[in-house]
C-alpha positions in Angstrom: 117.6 -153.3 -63.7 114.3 -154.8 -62.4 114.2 -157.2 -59.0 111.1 -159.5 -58.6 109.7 -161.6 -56.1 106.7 -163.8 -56.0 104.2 -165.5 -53.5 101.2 -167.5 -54.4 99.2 -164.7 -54.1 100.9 -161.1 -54.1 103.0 -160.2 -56.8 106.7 -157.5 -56.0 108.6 -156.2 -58.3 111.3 -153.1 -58.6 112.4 -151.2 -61.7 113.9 -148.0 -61.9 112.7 -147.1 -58.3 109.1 -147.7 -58.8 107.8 -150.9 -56.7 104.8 -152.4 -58.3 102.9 -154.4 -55.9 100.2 -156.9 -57.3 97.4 -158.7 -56.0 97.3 -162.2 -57.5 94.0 -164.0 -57.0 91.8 -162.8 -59.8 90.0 -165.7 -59.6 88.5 -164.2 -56.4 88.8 -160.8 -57.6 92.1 -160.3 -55.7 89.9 -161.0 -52.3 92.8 -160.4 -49.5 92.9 -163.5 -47.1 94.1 -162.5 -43.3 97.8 -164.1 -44.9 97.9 -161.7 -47.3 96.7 -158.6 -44.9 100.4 -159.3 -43.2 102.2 -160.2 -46.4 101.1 -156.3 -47.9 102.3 -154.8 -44.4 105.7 -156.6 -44.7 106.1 -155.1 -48.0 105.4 -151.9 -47.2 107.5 -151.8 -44.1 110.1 -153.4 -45.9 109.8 -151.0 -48.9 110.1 -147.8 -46.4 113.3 -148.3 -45.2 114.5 -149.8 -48.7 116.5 -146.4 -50.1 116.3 -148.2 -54.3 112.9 -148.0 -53.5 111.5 -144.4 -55.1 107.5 -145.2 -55.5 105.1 -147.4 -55.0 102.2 -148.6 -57.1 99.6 -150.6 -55.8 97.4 -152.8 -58.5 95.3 -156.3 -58.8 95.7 -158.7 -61.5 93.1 -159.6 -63.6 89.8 -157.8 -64.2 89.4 -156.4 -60.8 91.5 -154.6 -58.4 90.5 -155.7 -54.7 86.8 -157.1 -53.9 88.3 -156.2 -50.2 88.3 -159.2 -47.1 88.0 -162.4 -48.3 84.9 -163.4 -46.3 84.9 -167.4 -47.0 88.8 -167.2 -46.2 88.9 -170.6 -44.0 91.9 -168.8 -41.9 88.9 -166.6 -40.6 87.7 -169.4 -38.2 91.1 -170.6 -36.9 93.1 -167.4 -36.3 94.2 -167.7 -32.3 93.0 -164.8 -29.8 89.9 -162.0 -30.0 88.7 -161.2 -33.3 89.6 -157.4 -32.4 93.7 -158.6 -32.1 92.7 -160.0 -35.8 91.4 -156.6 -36.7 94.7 -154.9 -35.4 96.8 -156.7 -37.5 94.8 -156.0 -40.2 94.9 -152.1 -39.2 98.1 -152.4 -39.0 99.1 -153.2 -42.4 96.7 -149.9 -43.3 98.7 -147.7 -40.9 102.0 -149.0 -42.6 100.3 -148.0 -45.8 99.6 -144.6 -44.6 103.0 -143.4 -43.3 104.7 -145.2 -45.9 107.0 -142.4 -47.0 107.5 -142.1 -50.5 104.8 -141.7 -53.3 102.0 -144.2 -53.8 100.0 -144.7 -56.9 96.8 -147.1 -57.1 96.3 -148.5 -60.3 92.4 -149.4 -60.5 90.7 -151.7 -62.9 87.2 -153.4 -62.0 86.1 -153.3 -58.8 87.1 -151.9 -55.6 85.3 -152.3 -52.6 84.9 -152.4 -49.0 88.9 -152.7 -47.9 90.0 -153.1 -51.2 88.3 -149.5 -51.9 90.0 -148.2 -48.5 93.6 -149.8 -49.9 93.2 -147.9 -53.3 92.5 -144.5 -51.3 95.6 -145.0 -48.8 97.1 -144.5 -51.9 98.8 -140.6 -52.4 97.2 -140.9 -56.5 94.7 -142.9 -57.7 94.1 -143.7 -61.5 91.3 -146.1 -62.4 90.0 -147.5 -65.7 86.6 -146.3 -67.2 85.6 -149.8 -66.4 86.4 -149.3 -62.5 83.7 -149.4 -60.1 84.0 -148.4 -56.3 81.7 -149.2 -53.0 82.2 -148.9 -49.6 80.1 -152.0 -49.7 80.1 -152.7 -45.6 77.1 -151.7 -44.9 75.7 -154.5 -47.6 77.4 -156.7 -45.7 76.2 -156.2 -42.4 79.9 -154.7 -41.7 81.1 -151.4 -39.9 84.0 -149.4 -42.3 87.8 -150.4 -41.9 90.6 -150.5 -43.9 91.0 -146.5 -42.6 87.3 -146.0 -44.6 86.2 -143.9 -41.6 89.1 -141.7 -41.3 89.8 -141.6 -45.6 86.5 -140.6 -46.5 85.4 -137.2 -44.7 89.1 -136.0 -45.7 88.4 -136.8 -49.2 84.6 -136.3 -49.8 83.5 -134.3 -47.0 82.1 -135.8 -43.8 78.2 -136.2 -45.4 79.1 -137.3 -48.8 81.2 -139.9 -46.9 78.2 -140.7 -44.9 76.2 -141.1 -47.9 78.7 -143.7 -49.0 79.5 -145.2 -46.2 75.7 -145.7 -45.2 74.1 -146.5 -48.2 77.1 -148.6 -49.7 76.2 -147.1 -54.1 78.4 -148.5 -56.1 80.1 -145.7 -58.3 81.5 -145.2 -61.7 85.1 -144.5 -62.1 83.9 -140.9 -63.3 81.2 -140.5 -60.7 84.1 -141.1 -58.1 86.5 -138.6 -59.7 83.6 -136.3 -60.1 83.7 -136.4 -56.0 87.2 -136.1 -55.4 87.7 -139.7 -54.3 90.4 -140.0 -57.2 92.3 -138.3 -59.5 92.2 -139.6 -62.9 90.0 -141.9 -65.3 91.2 -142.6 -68.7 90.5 -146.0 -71.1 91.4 -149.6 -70.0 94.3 -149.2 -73.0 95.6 -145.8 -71.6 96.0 -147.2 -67.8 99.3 -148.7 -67.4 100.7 -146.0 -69.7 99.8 -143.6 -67.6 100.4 -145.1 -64.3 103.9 -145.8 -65.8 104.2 -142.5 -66.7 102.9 -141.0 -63.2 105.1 -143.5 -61.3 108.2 -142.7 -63.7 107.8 -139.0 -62.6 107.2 -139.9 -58.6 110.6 -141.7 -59.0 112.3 -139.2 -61.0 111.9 -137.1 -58.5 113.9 -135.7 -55.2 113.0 -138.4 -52.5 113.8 -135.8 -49.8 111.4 -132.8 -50.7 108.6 -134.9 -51.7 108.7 -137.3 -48.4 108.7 -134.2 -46.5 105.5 -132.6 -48.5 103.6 -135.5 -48.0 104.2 -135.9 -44.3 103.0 -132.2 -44.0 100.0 -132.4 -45.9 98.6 -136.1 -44.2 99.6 -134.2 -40.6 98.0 -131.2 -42.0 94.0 -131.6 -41.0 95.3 -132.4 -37.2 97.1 -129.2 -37.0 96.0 -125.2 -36.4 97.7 -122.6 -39.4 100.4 -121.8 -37.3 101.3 -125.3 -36.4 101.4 -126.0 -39.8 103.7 -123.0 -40.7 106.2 -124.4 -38.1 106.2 -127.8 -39.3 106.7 -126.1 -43.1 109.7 -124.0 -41.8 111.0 -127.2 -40.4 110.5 -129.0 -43.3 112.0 -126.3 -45.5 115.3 -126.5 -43.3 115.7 -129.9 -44.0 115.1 -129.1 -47.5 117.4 -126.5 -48.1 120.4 -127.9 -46.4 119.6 -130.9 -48.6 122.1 -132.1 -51.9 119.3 -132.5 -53.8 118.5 -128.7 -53.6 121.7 -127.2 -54.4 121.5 -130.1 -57.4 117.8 -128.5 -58.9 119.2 -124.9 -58.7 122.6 -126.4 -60.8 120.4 -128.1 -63.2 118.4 -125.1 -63.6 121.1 -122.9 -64.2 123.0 -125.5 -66.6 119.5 -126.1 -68.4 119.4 -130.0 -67.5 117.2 -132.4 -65.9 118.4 -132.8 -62.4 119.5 -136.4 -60.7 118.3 -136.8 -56.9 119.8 -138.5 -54.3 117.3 -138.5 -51.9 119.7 -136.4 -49.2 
């Protein structure tokens, strides 16, 4: 059973767990206006907390994923208070992207740059066209990173390959940028939704609980010494353990059958 919704400009819908969210301005390459910035952090707060919810994906229509900040958006000009409260709100939608619990999948196609790069690498997997290009195009712009560029990129790339990025503003190839580590697959523009599909299919097939709980330990991971980590794994693993969805894997092991999660 699928649920949709639709605005002028982003694009929900829900089927078998997997929320597909789309950016729909492809005549502006899917350039996000200070509206939309809001609209993508209600939807991902709202999607948290929404237990039919098992995975995210996060794409653009057209031939383009996200150009980033829509710099000739007229709400620019008129938005009420200090540029940096605009700037917060805008941070804030990135934040709800980052702890957003469950499994996020970008699907990228064309370009993605400056915050529309940064909203592709909040993403947990990231699977791009051959035809994709990404740039941390700031700097071109007479811009400082955002979008969570500064804090993404050393964890990805390394702090001076990040630099390099970050200060130079290359565009790069789809391969160039898996070649780097900045995402995980590549495959042809006719492969992509098949395998996001697939990729998101699995994420949602998946137990809710134990995966939440991996991906909170590995984005707390760089902040934290060995031993910290250990703790926060044993605590995890208590959680885990005690959980349905573990006593259901070992039964569907033991009976030979693919297991059904509940997500407790």
């Amino acid at each position: 059973m699928a649920a949709t919704s639709q605005s002028d400009s982003i694009l929900t819908s829900l089927n078998d767990g997997v929320m597909t969210v789309t950016l729909n301005r492809p005549d502006k390459l899917n350039g996000v206006t200070s509206t939309m910035w809001g609209e993508l952090g209600d939807i991902f707060t709202s999607a948290a907390g929404d237990e039919e919810v098992r995975a995210l994906v996060m794409a653009g229509n057209g031939r383009g994923f996200c150009a980033g900040a829509d710099l000739w958006d007229p709400e620019r000009d008129n938005r009420p208070g200090h540029p940096l409260e605009s700037m917060r709100r805008t941070h804030a939608t990135a934040l709800a992207l980052h702890q957003f619990p469950k499994p996020t999948v970008a699907r990228v196609q064309g370009v993605a740059a400056g915050a529309g790069v940064n909203l592709a690498l909040g993403c947990d997997i990231i699977v791009a066209s051959t035809e994709a290009r990404f740039s941390e195009i700031f700097v071109k712009r007479g811009l400082a990173l955002d979008f969570g560029g500064s804090w993404l990129l050393p964890r990805l790339v390394g702090m001076h390959k990040a630099k390099e990025l970050a200060l130079l503003g290359d565009i790069l190839s789809a391969e160039e940028a898996r070649e780097i580590g900045l995402i995980n697959r590549v495959v042809a523009p006719e492969l992509l939704d098949e395998t996001v599909d697939d990729i998101a299919s699995r994420l949602s097939a998946g137990p809710p609980l134990a995966m939440r709980l991996s991906k909170k330990l590995l984005n707390d991971s760089l902040s934290r010494s060995m031993s910290e980590a250990l703790d926060a794994e044993s605590a995890a693993q208590t959680i885990a353990l005690s959980s349905k969805d573990t006593a259901e894997a070992i039964a569907a092991f033991a009976e030979k059958r693919n297991p059904t999660y509940i997500g407790r």
